[in-house]
C-alpha positions in Angstrom: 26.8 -12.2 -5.6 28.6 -8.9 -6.3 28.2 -6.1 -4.0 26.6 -3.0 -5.2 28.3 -0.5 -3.0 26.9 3.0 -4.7 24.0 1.7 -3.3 24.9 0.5 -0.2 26.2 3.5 0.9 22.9 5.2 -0.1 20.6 2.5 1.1 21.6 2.1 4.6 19.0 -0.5 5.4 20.3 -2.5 2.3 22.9 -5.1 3.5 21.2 -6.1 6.4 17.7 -6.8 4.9 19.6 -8.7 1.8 19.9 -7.9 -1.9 20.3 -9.7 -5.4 22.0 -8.2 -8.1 19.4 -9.0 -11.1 21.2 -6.7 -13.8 23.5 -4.6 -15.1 23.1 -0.6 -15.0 21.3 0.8 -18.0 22.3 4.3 -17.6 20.2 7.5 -17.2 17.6 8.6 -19.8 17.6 9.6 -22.6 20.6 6.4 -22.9 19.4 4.1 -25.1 18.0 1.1 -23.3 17.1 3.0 -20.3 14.2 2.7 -17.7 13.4 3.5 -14.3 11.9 1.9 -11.1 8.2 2.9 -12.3 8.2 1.1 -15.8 9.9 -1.7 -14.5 7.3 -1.8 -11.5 4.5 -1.5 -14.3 6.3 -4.3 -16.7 6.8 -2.1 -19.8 8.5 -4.2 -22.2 9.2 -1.1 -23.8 13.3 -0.9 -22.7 13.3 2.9 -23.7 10.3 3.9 -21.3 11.3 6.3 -18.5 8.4 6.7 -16.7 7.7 9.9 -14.8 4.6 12.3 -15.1 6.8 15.0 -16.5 7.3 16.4 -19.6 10.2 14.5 -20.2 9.4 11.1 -19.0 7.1 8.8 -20.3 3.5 8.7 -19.1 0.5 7.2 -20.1 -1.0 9.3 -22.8 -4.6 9.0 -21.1 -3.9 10.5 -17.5 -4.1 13.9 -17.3 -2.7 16.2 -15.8 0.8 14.7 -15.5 1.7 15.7 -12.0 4.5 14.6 -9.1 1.5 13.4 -6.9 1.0 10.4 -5.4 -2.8 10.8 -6.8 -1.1 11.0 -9.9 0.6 7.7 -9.1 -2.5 6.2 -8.2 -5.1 7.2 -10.8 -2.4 6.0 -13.3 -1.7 2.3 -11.9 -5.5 2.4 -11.1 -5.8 2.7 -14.7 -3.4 -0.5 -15.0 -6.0 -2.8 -13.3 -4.4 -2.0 -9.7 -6.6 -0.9 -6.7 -5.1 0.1 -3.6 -4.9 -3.0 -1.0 -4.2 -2.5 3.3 -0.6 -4.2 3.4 2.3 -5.8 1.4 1.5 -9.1 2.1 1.8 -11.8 -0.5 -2.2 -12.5 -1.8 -2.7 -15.5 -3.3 -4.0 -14.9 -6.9 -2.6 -11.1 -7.1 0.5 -8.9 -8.4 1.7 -6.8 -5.6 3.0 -2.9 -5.7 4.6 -1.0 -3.6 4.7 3.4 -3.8 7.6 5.0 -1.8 6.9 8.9 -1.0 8.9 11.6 0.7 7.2 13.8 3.0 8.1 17.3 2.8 10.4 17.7 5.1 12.9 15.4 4.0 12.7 13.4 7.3 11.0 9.8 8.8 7.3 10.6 9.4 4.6 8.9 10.3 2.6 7.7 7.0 -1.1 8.8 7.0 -3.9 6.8 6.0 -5.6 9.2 4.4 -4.9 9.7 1.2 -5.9 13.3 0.6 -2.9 14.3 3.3 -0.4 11.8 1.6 -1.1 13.7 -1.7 -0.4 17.6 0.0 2.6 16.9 1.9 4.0 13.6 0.5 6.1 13.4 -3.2 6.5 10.4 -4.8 10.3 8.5 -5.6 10.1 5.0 -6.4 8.1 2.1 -7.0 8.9 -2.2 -6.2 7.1 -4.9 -7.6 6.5 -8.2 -5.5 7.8 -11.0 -6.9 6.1 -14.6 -5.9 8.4 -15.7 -3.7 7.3 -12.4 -1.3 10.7 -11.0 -2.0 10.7 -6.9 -4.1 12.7 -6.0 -7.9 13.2 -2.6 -7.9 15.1 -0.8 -10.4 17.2 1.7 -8.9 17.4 4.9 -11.3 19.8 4.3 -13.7 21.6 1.5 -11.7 20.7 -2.3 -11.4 17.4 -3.8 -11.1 18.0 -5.6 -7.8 15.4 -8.0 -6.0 15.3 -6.8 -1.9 13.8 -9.0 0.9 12.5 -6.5 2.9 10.7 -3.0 1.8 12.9 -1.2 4.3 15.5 -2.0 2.5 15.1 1.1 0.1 13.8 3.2 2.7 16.0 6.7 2.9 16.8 10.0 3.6 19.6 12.4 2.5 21.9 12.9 0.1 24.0 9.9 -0.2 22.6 7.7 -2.7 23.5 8.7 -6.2 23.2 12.2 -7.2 20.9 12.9 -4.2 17.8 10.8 -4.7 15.9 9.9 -1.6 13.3 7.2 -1.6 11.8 7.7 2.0 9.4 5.0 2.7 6.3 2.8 1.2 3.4 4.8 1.3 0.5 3.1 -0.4 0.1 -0.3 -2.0 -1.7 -1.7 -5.1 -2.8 -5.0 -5.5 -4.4 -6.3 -9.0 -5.5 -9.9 -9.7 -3.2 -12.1 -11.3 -5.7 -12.7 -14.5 -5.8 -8.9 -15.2 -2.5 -8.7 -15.3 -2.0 -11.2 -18.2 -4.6 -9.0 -19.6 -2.8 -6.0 -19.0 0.3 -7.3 -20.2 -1.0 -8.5 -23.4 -1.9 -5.0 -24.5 1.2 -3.5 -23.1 3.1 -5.9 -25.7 1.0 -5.1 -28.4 1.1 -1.3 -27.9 5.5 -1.8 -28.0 4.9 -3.7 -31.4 3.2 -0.8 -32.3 5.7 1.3 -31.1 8.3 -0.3 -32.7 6.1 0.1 -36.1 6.0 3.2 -36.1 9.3 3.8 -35.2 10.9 1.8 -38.2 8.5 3.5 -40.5 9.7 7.1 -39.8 13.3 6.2 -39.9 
Protein backbone atom coordinates (compact mmCIF):
# COMPACT_ATOMS: atom_id res chain seq x y z
CA UNK A 1 0.00 0.00 0.00
CA UNK A 2 1.15 3.55 -0.65
CA UNK A 3 2.61 5.49 2.13
CA UNK A 4 0.85 8.55 3.14
CA UNK A 5 3.73 10.59 4.44
CA UNK A 6 1.85 14.14 5.18
CA UNK A 7 0.40 12.19 7.61
CA UNK A 8 2.94 10.19 8.91
CA UNK A 9 4.89 12.98 9.78
CA UNK A 10 1.82 14.38 11.64
CA UNK A 11 0.63 11.23 13.08
CA UNK A 12 3.58 10.02 14.87
CA UNK A 13 1.88 6.93 16.30
CA UNK A 14 0.70 6.04 12.67
CA UNK A 15 3.28 3.58 11.10
CA UNK A 16 3.69 1.63 14.01
CA UNK A 17 0.01 0.91 14.88
CA UNK A 18 -0.63 0.27 10.90
CA UNK A 19 -2.66 2.06 8.27
CA UNK A 20 -4.72 1.41 4.96
CA UNK A 21 -4.99 3.85 2.33
CA UNK A 22 -8.94 3.62 1.54
CA UNK A 23 -9.04 6.76 -0.78
CA UNK A 24 -7.87 9.50 -2.51
CA UNK A 25 -7.88 13.16 -0.99
CA UNK A 26 -10.97 15.15 -1.64
CA UNK A 27 -9.77 18.48 -0.90
CA UNK A 28 -10.78 21.15 1.65
CA UNK A 29 -14.37 22.59 1.75
CA UNK A 30 -16.01 24.32 0.00
CA UNK A 31 -14.14 21.72 -3.03
CA UNK A 32 -16.64 20.04 -4.58
CA UNK A 33 -16.88 16.54 -3.35
CA UNK A 34 -15.53 17.33 -0.02
CA UNK A 35 -16.12 15.96 3.57
CA UNK A 36 -14.55 15.62 6.76
CA UNK A 37 -13.84 12.98 9.53
CA UNK A 38 -17.31 13.81 11.30
CA UNK A 39 -19.74 13.07 8.24
CA UNK A 40 -17.83 10.21 7.26
CA UNK A 41 -17.95 8.92 11.02
CA UNK A 42 -21.88 9.65 10.78
CA UNK A 43 -22.16 7.93 7.13
CA UNK A 44 -23.53 10.93 5.21
CA UNK A 45 -23.97 9.90 1.75
CA UNK A 46 -24.16 13.42 1.12
CA UNK A 47 -20.26 13.81 -0.53
CA UNK A 48 -20.61 17.71 -0.07
CA UNK A 49 -21.35 17.52 3.77
CA UNK A 50 -18.56 19.15 5.91
CA UNK A 51 -19.68 18.61 9.17
CA UNK A 52 -18.74 21.08 11.84
CA UNK A 53 -21.08 23.08 14.34
CA UNK A 54 -20.13 26.27 12.76
CA UNK A 55 -21.52 28.57 10.62
CA UNK A 56 -19.83 27.33 7.80
CA UNK A 57 -19.95 23.62 8.18
CA UNK A 58 -22.79 21.49 7.99
CA UNK A 59 -24.80 20.63 11.02
CA UNK A 60 -27.88 19.07 11.70
CA UNK A 61 -30.57 21.69 11.37
CA UNK A 62 -32.30 20.41 14.78
CA UNK A 63 -29.41 20.88 17.31
CA UNK A 64 -29.11 24.07 18.70
CA UNK A 65 -26.89 25.98 19.56
CA UNK A 66 -24.18 24.90 17.11
CA UNK A 67 -21.15 25.00 19.42
CA UNK A 68 -17.22 23.48 19.41
CA UNK A 69 -18.27 21.34 22.49
CA UNK A 70 -17.97 17.96 23.03
CA UNK A 71 -21.74 18.26 24.51
CA UNK A 72 -22.32 19.54 21.24
CA UNK A 73 -20.87 16.42 19.77
CA UNK A 74 -22.79 14.35 21.93
CA UNK A 75 -26.33 15.74 21.92
CA UNK A 76 -25.88 15.58 18.06
CA UNK A 77 -24.79 11.81 17.51
CA UNK A 78 -27.25 11.15 20.55
CA UNK A 79 -29.72 12.48 18.14
CA UNK A 80 -28.34 9.81 15.48
CA UNK A 81 -29.42 6.80 17.66
CA UNK A 82 -25.83 6.78 19.53
CA UNK A 83 -25.54 6.61 23.38
CA UNK A 84 -22.36 6.91 24.98
CA UNK A 85 -20.87 3.21 25.81
CA UNK A 86 -17.57 2.58 28.66
CA UNK A 87 -14.84 1.40 25.96
CA UNK A 88 -13.98 0.87 22.21
CA UNK A 89 -14.42 -2.56 22.25
CA UNK A 90 -16.05 -4.39 19.35
CA UNK A 91 -20.08 -5.22 20.70
CA UNK A 92 -21.66 -7.69 19.02
CA UNK A 93 -24.81 -6.29 17.37
CA UNK A 94 -23.58 -2.41 17.53
CA UNK A 95 -21.84 0.49 15.39
CA UNK A 96 -18.95 1.81 17.26
CA UNK A 97 -17.73 5.72 17.52
CA UNK A 98 -14.99 7.11 18.59
CA UNK A 99 -14.67 11.38 19.72
CA UNK A 100 -11.04 12.75 19.86
CA UNK A 101 -10.76 16.09 22.13
CA UNK A 102 -7.89 18.42 22.89
CA UNK A 103 -7.60 19.64 26.21
CA UNK A 104 -6.80 23.17 26.61
CA UNK A 105 -3.53 23.21 26.95
CA UNK A 106 -2.42 21.65 23.87
CA UNK A 107 -0.67 18.75 25.79
CA UNK A 108 -1.39 14.71 26.86
CA UNK A 109 -3.78 14.81 29.83
CA UNK A 110 -5.45 12.57 31.63
CA UNK A 111 -9.15 12.11 30.12
CA UNK A 112 -11.87 12.68 32.83
CA UNK A 113 -14.86 10.71 33.24
CA UNK A 114 -17.01 13.22 33.79
CA UNK A 115 -18.43 14.74 31.20
CA UNK A 116 -19.25 18.14 32.45
CA UNK A 117 -15.17 18.67 32.90
CA UNK A 118 -14.51 17.14 29.36
CA UNK A 119 -16.98 19.84 28.05
CA UNK A 120 -15.07 23.16 29.98
CA UNK A 121 -11.56 22.31 29.28
CA UNK A 122 -11.66 19.76 26.34
CA UNK A 123 -12.39 20.88 22.37
CA UNK A 124 -13.36 18.58 20.06
CA UNK A 125 -11.08 17.48 16.51
CA UNK A 126 -12.00 14.35 15.05
CA UNK A 127 -14.16 11.54 14.95
CA UNK A 128 -13.42 7.31 13.70
CA UNK A 129 -15.90 4.88 12.98
CA UNK A 130 -15.35 1.06 13.90
CA UNK A 131 -15.44 -1.05 11.27
CA UNK A 132 -16.41 -4.95 11.87
CA UNK A 133 -13.33 -6.24 11.72
CA UNK A 134 -12.44 -3.99 15.17
CA UNK A 135 -10.13 -2.02 12.94
CA UNK A 136 -11.03 2.47 12.69
CA UNK A 137 -11.91 4.64 8.96
CA UNK A 138 -11.19 7.95 9.70
CA UNK A 139 -11.17 10.64 7.27
CA UNK A 140 -8.37 12.84 7.83
CA UNK A 141 -9.47 16.62 6.85
CA UNK A 142 -9.18 16.99 3.52
CA UNK A 143 -6.76 14.09 2.92
CA UNK A 144 -7.59 10.18 2.56
CA UNK A 145 -10.06 8.27 4.43
CA UNK A 146 -7.60 5.70 5.87
CA UNK A 147 -8.73 2.57 8.10
CA UNK A 148 -6.14 2.51 11.38
CA UNK A 149 -5.70 -0.57 13.72
CA UNK A 150 -5.27 1.10 16.77
CA UNK A 151 -6.99 4.50 18.15
CA UNK A 152 -3.61 5.75 19.11
CA UNK A 153 -2.79 5.86 15.98
CA UNK A 154 -4.38 9.48 15.38
CA UNK A 155 -3.59 10.51 18.70
CA UNK A 156 -1.41 14.08 18.54
CA UNK A 157 -0.06 17.14 19.59
CA UNK A 158 1.55 20.07 17.70
CA UNK A 159 1.86 21.59 14.72
CA UNK A 160 3.03 19.04 12.36
CA UNK A 161 0.15 17.51 10.73
CA UNK A 162 -1.19 19.59 7.92
CA UNK A 163 -1.81 23.12 8.45
CA UNK A 164 -1.58 22.67 12.27
CA UNK A 165 -4.54 20.37 13.17
CA UNK A 166 -4.14 18.39 16.30
CA UNK A 167 -6.35 15.51 17.19
CA UNK A 168 -5.18 14.74 20.79
CA UNK A 169 -6.79 11.66 21.95
CA UNK A 170 -10.38 9.56 22.16
CA UNK A 171 -12.32 11.07 24.61
CA UNK A 172 -15.79 9.64 24.68
CA UNK A 173 -17.39 6.73 22.73
CA UNK A 174 -20.83 6.12 21.21
CA UNK A 175 -22.20 2.92 20.62
CA UNK A 176 -25.74 2.44 18.70
CA UNK A 177 -27.37 -0.86 17.85
CA UNK A 178 -26.77 -2.23 14.49
CA UNK A 179 -30.81 -2.25 13.58
CA UNK A 180 -31.00 1.58 14.28
CA UNK A 181 -28.50 2.25 12.25
CA UNK A 182 -30.10 0.73 9.12
CA UNK A 183 -32.87 2.86 10.36
CA UNK A 184 -30.82 5.82 10.59
CA UNK A 185 -29.24 5.29 7.38
CA UNK A 186 -32.39 4.95 5.51
CA UNK A 187 -33.55 8.49 6.36
CA UNK A 188 -30.13 9.82 5.91
CA UNK A 189 -30.48 8.56 2.07
CA UNK A 190 -33.66 9.83 1.71
CA UNK A 191 -33.03 13.34 3.12
CA UNK A 192 -29.77 13.47 0.19
CA UNK A 193 -32.47 12.57 -2.48
CA UNK A 194 -34.20 15.31 -1.20
CA UNK A 195 -31.28 17.30 -1.29
CA UNK A 196 -30.39 16.59 -4.49
CA UNK A 197 -34.20 17.61 -5.53
CA UNK A 198 -34.00 20.56 -4.49
CA UNK A 199 -30.83 21.28 -5.68
CA UNK A 200 -31.66 20.42 -9.48
CA UNK A 201 -34.87 22.43 -9.14
CA UNK A 202 -33.16 25.76 -8.23
CA UNK A 203 -30.53 25.44 -10.91
Amino acid sequence: MPRLLHLERGFNKLVAAGYDKTSEATGPSPTPGSYNCIAWAANDPNKNHWWWPSLRGYWPFWIKPREVTVLCFVRTFGSLGYQICSSSRRELGFEKLALYAIHNSHSPQVVPTDIRELNIHWEPTHMARQLPDETWTSKCGGSEDITHYTLDALESYGLAYGSGDEYGCPVVFFRRFILVSWAVRLVQFLLWGVELAWERWRS
